[in-house]
SEMAR-16677 format. One record per residue (C-alpha): residue number from 1; x, y, z. Coordinates in Angstrom, 2 decimals. Layout:
r k NUM; px X; py Y; pz Z
...
//
This chain:
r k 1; px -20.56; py -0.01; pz 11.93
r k 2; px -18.20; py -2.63; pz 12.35
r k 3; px -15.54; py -2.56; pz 14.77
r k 4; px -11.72; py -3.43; pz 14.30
r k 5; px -8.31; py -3.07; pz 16.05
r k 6; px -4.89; py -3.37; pz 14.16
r k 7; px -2.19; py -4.37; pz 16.85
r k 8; px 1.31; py -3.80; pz 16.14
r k 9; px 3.55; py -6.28; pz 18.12
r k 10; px 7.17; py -6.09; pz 19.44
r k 11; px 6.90; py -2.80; pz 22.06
r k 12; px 3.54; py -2.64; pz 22.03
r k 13; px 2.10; py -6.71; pz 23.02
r k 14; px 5.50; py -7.91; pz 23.75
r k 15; px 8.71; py -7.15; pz 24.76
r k 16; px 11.17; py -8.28; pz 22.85
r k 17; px 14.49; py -5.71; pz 23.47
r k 18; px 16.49; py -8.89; pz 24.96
r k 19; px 15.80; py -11.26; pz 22.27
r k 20; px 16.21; py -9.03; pz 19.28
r k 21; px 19.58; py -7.05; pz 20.58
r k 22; px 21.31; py -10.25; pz 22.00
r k 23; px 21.00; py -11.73; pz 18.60
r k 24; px 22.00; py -8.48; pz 16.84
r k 25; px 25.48; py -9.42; pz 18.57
r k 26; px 25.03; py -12.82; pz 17.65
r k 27; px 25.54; py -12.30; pz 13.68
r k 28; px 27.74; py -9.75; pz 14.13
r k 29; px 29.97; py -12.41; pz 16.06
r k 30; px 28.87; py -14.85; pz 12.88
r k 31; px 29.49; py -12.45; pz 10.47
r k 32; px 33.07; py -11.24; pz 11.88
r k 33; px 31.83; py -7.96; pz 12.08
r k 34; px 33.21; py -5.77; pz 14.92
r k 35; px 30.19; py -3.77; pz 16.00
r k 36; px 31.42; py -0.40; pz 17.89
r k 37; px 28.07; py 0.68; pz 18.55
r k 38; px 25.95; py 0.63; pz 21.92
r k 39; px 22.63; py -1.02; pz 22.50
r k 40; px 20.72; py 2.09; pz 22.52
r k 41; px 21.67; py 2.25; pz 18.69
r k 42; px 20.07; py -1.27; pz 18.20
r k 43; px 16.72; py -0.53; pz 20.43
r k 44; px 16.11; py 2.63; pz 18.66
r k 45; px 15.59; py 0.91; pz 15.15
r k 46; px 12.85; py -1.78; pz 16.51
r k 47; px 10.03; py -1.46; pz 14.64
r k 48; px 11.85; py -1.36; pz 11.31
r k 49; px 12.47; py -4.40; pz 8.85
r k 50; px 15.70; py -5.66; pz 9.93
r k 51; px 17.44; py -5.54; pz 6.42
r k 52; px 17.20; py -1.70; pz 7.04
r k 53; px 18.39; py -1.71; pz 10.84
r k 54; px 21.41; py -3.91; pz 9.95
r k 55; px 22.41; py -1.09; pz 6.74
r k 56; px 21.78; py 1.80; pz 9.81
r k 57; px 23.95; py 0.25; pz 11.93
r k 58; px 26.60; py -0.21; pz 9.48
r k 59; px 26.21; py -2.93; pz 7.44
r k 60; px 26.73; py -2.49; pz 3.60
r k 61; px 23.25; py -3.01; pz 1.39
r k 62; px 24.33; py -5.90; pz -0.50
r k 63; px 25.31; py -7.62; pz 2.64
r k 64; px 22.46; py -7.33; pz 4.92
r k 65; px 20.80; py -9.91; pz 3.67
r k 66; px 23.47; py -12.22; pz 5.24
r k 67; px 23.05; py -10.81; pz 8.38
r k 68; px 19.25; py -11.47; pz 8.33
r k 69; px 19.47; py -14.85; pz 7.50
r k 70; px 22.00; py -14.91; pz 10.58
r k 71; px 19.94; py -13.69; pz 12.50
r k 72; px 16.79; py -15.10; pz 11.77
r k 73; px 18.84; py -19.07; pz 12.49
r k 74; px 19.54; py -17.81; pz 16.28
r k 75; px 16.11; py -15.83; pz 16.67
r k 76; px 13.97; py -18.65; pz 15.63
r k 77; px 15.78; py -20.54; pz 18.82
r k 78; px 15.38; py -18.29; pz 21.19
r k 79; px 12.60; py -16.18; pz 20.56
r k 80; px 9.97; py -17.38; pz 22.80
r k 81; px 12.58; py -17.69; pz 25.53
r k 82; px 13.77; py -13.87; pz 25.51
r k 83; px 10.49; py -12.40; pz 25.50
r k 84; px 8.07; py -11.60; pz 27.57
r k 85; px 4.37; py -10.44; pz 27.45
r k 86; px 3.77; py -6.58; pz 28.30
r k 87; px 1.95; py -5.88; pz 31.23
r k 88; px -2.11; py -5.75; pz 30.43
r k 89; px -1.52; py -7.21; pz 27.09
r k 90; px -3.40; py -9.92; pz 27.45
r k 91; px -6.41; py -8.33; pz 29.24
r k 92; px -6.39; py -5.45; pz 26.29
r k 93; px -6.77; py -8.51; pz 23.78
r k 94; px -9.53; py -9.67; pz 25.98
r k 95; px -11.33; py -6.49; pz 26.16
r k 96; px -10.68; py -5.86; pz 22.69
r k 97; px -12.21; py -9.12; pz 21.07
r k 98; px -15.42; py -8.04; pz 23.07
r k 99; px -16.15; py -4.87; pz 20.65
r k 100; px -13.67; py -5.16; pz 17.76
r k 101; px -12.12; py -7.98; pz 15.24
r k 102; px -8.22; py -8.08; pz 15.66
r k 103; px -5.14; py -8.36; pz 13.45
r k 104; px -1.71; py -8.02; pz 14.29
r k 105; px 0.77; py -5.87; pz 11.69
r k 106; px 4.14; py -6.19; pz 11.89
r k 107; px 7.90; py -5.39; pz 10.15
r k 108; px 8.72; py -8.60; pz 12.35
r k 109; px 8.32; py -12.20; pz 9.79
r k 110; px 5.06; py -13.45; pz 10.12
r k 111; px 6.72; py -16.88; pz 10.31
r k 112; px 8.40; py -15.61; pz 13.94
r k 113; px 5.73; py -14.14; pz 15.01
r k 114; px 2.96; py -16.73; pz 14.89
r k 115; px 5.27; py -19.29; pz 17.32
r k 116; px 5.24; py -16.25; pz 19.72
r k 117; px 1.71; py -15.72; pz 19.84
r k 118; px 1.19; py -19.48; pz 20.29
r k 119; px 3.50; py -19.18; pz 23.05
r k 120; px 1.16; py -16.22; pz 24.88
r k 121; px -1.75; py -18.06; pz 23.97
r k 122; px -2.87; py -14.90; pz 22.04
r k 123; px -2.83; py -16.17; pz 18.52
r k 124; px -6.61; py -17.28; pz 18.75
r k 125; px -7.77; py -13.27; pz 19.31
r k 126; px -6.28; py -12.42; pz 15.35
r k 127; px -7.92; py -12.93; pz 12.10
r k 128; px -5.04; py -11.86; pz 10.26
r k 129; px -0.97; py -11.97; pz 10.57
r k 130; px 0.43; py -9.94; pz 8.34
r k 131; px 4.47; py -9.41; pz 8.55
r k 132; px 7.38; py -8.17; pz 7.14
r k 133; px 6.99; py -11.52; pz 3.98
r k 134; px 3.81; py -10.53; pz 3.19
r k 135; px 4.30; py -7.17; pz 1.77
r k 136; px 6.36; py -5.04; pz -0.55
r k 137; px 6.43; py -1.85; pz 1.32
r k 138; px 6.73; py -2.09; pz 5.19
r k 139; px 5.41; py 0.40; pz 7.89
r k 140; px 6.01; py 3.27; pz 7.83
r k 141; px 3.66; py 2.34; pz 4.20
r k 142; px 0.04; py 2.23; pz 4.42
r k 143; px 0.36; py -1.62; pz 2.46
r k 144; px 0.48; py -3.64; pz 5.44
r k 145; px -2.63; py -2.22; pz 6.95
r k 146; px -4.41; py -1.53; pz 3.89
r k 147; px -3.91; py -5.23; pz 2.62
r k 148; px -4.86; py -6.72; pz 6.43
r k 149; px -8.36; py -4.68; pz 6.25
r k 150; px -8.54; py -6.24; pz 2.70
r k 151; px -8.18; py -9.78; pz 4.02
r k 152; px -10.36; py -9.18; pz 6.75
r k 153; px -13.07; py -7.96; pz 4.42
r k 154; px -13.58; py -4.50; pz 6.03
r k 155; px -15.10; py -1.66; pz 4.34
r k 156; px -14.50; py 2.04; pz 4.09
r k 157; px -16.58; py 3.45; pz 7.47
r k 158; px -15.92; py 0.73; pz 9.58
r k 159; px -14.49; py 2.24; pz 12.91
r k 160; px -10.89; py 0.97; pz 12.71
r k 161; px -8.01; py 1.65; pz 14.70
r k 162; px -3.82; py 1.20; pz 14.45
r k 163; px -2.63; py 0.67; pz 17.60
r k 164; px 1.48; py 0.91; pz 17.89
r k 165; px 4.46; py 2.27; pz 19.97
r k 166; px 6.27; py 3.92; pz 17.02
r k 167; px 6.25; py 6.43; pz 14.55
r k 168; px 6.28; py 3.92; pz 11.87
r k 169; px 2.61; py 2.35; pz 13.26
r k 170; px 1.18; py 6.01; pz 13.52
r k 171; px 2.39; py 7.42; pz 9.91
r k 172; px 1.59; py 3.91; pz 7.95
r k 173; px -2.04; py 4.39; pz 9.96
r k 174; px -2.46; py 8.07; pz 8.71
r k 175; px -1.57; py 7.13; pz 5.19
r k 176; px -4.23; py 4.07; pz 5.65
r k 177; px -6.82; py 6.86; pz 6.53
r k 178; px -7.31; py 5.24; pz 9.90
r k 179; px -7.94; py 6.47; pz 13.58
r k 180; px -4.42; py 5.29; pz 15.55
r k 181; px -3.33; py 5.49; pz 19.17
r k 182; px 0.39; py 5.31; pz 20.21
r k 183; px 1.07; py 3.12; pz 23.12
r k 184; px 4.18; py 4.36; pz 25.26
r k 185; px 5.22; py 0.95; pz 26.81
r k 186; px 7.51; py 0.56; pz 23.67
r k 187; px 10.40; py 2.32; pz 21.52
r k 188; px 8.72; py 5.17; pz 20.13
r k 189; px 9.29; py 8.25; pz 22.07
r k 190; px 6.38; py 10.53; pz 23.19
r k 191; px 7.01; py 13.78; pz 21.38
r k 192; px 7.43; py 11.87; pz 17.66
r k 193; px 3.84; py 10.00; pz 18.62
r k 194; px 2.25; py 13.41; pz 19.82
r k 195; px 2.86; py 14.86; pz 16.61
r k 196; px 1.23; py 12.11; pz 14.28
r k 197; px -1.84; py 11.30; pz 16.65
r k 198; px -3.42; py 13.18; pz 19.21
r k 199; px -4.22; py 10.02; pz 21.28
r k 200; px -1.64; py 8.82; pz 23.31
r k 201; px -1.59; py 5.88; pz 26.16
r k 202; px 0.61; py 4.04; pz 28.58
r k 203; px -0.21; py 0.78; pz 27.14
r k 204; px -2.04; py -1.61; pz 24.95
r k 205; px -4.96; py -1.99; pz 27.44
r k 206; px -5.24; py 1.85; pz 28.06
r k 207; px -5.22; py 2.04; pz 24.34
r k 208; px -8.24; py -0.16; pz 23.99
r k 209; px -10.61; py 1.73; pz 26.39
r k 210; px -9.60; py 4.87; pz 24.84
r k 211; px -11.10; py 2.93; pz 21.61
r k 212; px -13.95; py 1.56; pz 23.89
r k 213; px -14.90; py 5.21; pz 24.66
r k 214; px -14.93; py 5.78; pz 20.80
r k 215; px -17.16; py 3.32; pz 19.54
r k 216; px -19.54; py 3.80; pz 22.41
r k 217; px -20.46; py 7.25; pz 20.81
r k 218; px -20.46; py 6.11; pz 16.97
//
Protein backbone atom coordinates (compact mmCIF):
# COMPACT_ATOMS: atom_id res chain seq x y z
CA UNK A 1 0.00 0.00 0.00
CA UNK A 2 1.40 3.09 -1.05
CA UNK A 3 2.44 5.68 1.21
CA UNK A 4 1.71 9.56 1.07
CA UNK A 5 1.90 12.74 3.23
CA UNK A 6 -0.13 15.99 2.43
CA UNK A 7 1.79 18.98 4.14
CA UNK A 8 0.04 22.08 4.77
CA UNK A 9 2.51 25.08 4.86
CA UNK A 10 2.45 28.49 6.65
CA UNK A 11 2.30 27.29 10.69
CA UNK A 12 3.02 24.06 10.08
CA UNK A 13 6.70 24.05 7.62
CA UNK A 14 7.15 27.68 7.99
CA UNK A 15 6.61 30.51 9.88
CA UNK A 16 5.33 33.12 8.29
CA UNK A 17 3.30 35.46 11.19
CA UNK A 18 5.93 38.44 10.41
CA UNK A 19 5.67 38.44 6.77
CA UNK A 20 1.96 37.98 6.35
CA UNK A 21 0.80 40.59 9.32
CA UNK A 22 3.44 43.32 8.42
CA UNK A 23 2.01 43.36 5.00
CA UNK A 24 -1.60 43.19 6.25
CA UNK A 25 -0.61 46.86 7.51
CA UNK A 26 1.01 47.48 4.41
CA UNK A 27 -2.33 47.63 2.16
CA UNK A 28 -4.19 48.92 4.70
CA UNK A 29 -1.63 51.96 4.63
CA UNK A 30 -2.10 51.57 0.52
CA UNK A 31 -5.55 51.29 0.67
CA UNK A 32 -6.19 54.34 3.22
CA UNK A 33 -7.84 52.12 5.39
CA UNK A 34 -7.52 52.85 9.15
CA UNK A 35 -7.27 49.39 10.65
CA UNK A 36 -8.37 49.55 14.56
CA UNK A 37 -7.74 46.06 15.07
CA UNK A 38 -4.74 44.21 16.92
CA UNK A 39 -2.43 41.62 15.47
CA UNK A 40 -3.94 38.82 17.26
CA UNK A 41 -7.06 39.51 14.94
CA UNK A 42 -4.75 39.10 11.82
CA UNK A 43 -2.78 35.79 13.18
CA UNK A 44 -5.93 34.12 14.04
CA UNK A 45 -7.25 34.04 10.32
CA UNK A 46 -3.86 32.37 8.81
CA UNK A 47 -4.73 29.52 7.17
CA UNK A 48 -7.65 31.07 5.33
CA UNK A 49 -7.65 32.53 1.65
CA UNK A 50 -6.85 36.04 2.18
CA UNK A 51 -9.92 37.50 0.22
CA UNK A 52 -11.87 36.07 3.27
CA UNK A 53 -9.40 37.35 6.11
CA UNK A 54 -9.39 40.88 4.59
CA UNK A 55 -13.78 40.79 4.56
CA UNK A 56 -13.24 39.39 8.56
CA UNK A 57 -11.25 42.03 9.38
CA UNK A 58 -13.39 44.58 7.93
CA UNK A 59 -13.04 45.00 4.55
CA UNK A 60 -16.24 45.20 2.33
CA UNK A 61 -16.64 41.98 -0.27
CA UNK A 62 -16.43 43.85 -3.36
CA UNK A 63 -13.29 45.46 -2.20
CA UNK A 64 -11.11 42.76 -1.03
CA UNK A 65 -9.95 41.97 -4.02
CA UNK A 66 -7.99 45.30 -4.00
CA UNK A 67 -6.51 44.58 -0.95
CA UNK A 68 -5.18 41.20 -2.24
CA UNK A 69 -3.67 42.45 -5.12
CA UNK A 70 -2.03 45.00 -2.52
CA UNK A 71 -0.90 42.73 -0.77
CA UNK A 72 0.26 40.18 -2.92
CA UNK A 73 2.82 43.42 -4.76
CA UNK A 74 4.58 43.84 -1.14
CA UNK A 75 4.45 39.97 -0.20
CA UNK A 76 6.03 38.80 -3.32
CA UNK A 77 9.12 41.25 -2.08
CA UNK A 78 9.49 40.24 1.04
CA UNK A 79 8.37 36.92 1.51
CA UNK A 80 11.43 34.91 1.66
CA UNK A 81 12.96 37.58 3.86
CA UNK A 82 10.20 37.49 6.75
CA UNK A 83 10.06 33.91 7.09
CA UNK A 84 11.66 31.45 8.57
CA UNK A 85 11.74 27.57 8.53
CA UNK A 86 10.04 25.80 11.68
CA UNK A 87 12.17 23.97 13.80
CA UNK A 88 12.51 20.06 12.50
CA UNK A 89 10.88 20.95 9.32
CA UNK A 90 13.34 20.05 7.29
CA UNK A 91 14.38 16.76 9.00
CA UNK A 92 10.38 15.74 8.99
CA UNK A 93 10.62 16.26 5.06
CA UNK A 94 13.65 14.11 5.19
CA UNK A 95 12.18 11.40 7.16
CA UNK A 96 9.10 11.66 5.35
CA UNK A 97 10.40 11.19 1.64
CA UNK A 98 11.95 7.89 3.11
CA UNK A 99 8.35 6.09 3.51
CA UNK A 100 5.81 8.41 1.84
CA UNK A 101 5.41 10.68 -1.54
CA UNK A 102 4.81 14.41 -0.51
CA UNK A 103 2.61 17.32 -1.60
CA UNK A 104 2.15 20.49 -0.07
CA UNK A 105 -1.73 22.05 0.16
CA UNK A 106 -2.22 25.35 0.76
CA UNK A 107 -4.93 28.58 0.91
CA UNK A 108 -1.48 30.48 0.35
CA UNK A 109 -0.93 31.14 -4.00
CA UNK A 110 0.92 28.47 -5.32
CA UNK A 111 2.84 31.15 -7.24
CA UNK A 112 4.25 32.49 -3.51
CA UNK A 113 4.75 29.53 -2.30
CA UNK A 114 7.01 27.73 -4.77
CA UNK A 115 9.83 30.85 -4.40
CA UNK A 116 9.64 29.94 -0.65
CA UNK A 117 10.27 26.44 -0.92
CA UNK A 118 13.13 27.16 -3.34
CA UNK A 119 14.37 29.37 -0.76
CA UNK A 120 14.38 26.28 2.07
CA UNK A 121 15.63 24.08 -0.44
CA UNK A 122 12.48 21.93 0.21
CA UNK A 123 10.73 22.23 -3.08
CA UNK A 124 12.55 19.02 -4.47
CA UNK A 125 10.67 16.65 -1.54
CA UNK A 126 6.88 17.63 -3.36
CA UNK A 127 5.26 16.11 -6.28
CA UNK A 128 2.51 18.42 -6.20
CA UNK A 129 1.80 22.31 -5.22
CA UNK A 130 -1.47 22.90 -5.05
CA UNK A 131 -2.66 26.56 -3.70
CA UNK A 132 -5.21 28.85 -3.21
CA UNK A 133 -5.25 29.43 -7.79
CA UNK A 134 -5.67 26.07 -8.30
CA UNK A 135 -8.98 25.40 -6.83
CA UNK A 136 -12.54 26.57 -6.51
CA UNK A 137 -13.25 25.69 -2.99
CA UNK A 138 -10.36 26.21 -0.44
CA UNK A 139 -9.67 24.28 2.88
CA UNK A 140 -11.70 23.91 4.97
CA UNK A 141 -13.15 21.84 1.34
CA UNK A 142 -12.02 18.46 0.67
CA UNK A 143 -11.06 19.92 -3.29
CA UNK A 144 -7.63 20.80 -2.63
CA UNK A 145 -6.67 17.47 -1.25
CA UNK A 146 -8.89 15.44 -3.24
CA UNK A 147 -7.56 17.05 -6.59
CA UNK A 148 -3.60 16.77 -5.21
CA UNK A 149 -4.17 12.81 -4.63
CA UNK A 150 -5.70 12.99 -8.20
CA UNK A 151 -2.57 14.52 -9.68
CA UNK A 152 -0.43 12.38 -7.85
CA UNK A 153 -2.23 9.32 -9.15
CA UNK A 154 -3.14 7.80 -5.74
CA UNK A 155 -5.81 5.38 -5.23
CA UNK A 156 -8.52 4.75 -2.70
CA UNK A 157 -6.46 2.46 0.17
CA UNK A 158 -3.34 4.06 -0.13
CA UNK A 159 -2.25 5.06 3.50
CA UNK A 160 -2.47 8.86 3.21
CA UNK A 161 -2.18 11.45 5.65
CA UNK A 162 -3.12 15.55 6.03
CA UNK A 163 -0.78 16.98 8.07
CA UNK A 164 -1.76 20.80 9.29
CA UNK A 165 -1.85 23.27 12.27
CA UNK A 166 -5.51 24.33 11.78
CA UNK A 167 -8.91 23.40 11.83
CA UNK A 168 -9.24 24.13 8.25
CA UNK A 169 -6.31 21.22 7.35
CA UNK A 170 -8.12 18.70 9.78
CA UNK A 171 -11.94 19.25 8.54
CA UNK A 172 -10.92 19.53 4.58
CA UNK A 173 -8.87 16.03 5.54
CA UNK A 174 -12.03 14.39 7.17
CA UNK A 175 -14.20 15.39 4.27
CA UNK A 176 -11.24 13.88 1.90
CA UNK A 177 -11.75 10.57 3.93
CA UNK A 178 -8.14 10.77 5.01
CA UNK A 179 -6.10 9.93 8.26
CA UNK A 180 -4.79 13.72 9.51
CA UNK A 181 -2.56 14.83 12.36
CA UNK A 182 -2.62 18.45 13.72
CA UNK A 183 0.73 19.91 14.33
CA UNK A 184 0.71 22.55 17.31
CA UNK A 185 3.77 24.69 16.21
CA UNK A 186 1.16 26.86 14.25
CA UNK A 187 -2.24 28.94 14.60
CA UNK A 188 -4.66 26.37 15.29
CA UNK A 189 -5.36 26.01 18.89
CA UNK A 190 -5.29 22.57 20.65
CA UNK A 191 -8.84 22.05 21.80
CA UNK A 192 -10.42 22.91 18.00
CA UNK A 193 -7.64 20.15 16.61
CA UNK A 194 -8.56 17.60 19.49
CA UNK A 195 -11.97 17.57 18.42
CA UNK A 196 -11.49 16.82 14.56
CA UNK A 197 -8.49 14.27 14.99
CA UNK A 198 -7.44 12.28 17.73
CA UNK A 199 -3.71 12.63 16.78
CA UNK A 200 -2.11 15.53 17.88
CA UNK A 201 1.83 16.65 17.79
CA UNK A 202 4.22 19.41 18.62
CA UNK A 203 5.47 19.63 15.20
CA UNK A 204 5.86 18.57 11.64
CA UNK A 205 8.64 16.03 12.49
CA UNK A 206 6.70 14.56 15.54
CA UNK A 207 3.88 14.37 13.12
CA UNK A 208 5.78 12.20 10.72
CA UNK A 209 6.91 9.45 13.19
CA UNK A 210 3.51 9.33 14.53
CA UNK A 211 2.79 8.41 10.65
CA UNK A 212 6.03 6.24 10.67
CA UNK A 213 4.48 4.20 13.55
CA UNK A 214 1.33 3.83 11.29
CA UNK A 215 2.54 2.46 8.25
CA UNK A 216 4.91 0.17 10.06
CA UNK A 217 1.77 -1.88 11.18
CA UNK A 218 -0.29 -1.66 7.75
Amino acid sequence: MENVILFDLDGTLIDSTDAIVSTFHHSFKTMNYEFTGIDEDIKSLIGYPLEIMYMELGIEKELAWDYVAAYKERYKVISTKKTLLLEKAKEALELASQFARLSVVTTKTGAYTIPLLEHFDILKYFEVITGREHVENPKPHPEPILKTLNQMNIQKGSNVWMVGDTHLDLISANGAEINCVGVLCGYGKEEDLCELTSHITANSFEAVELIQKYTLKT
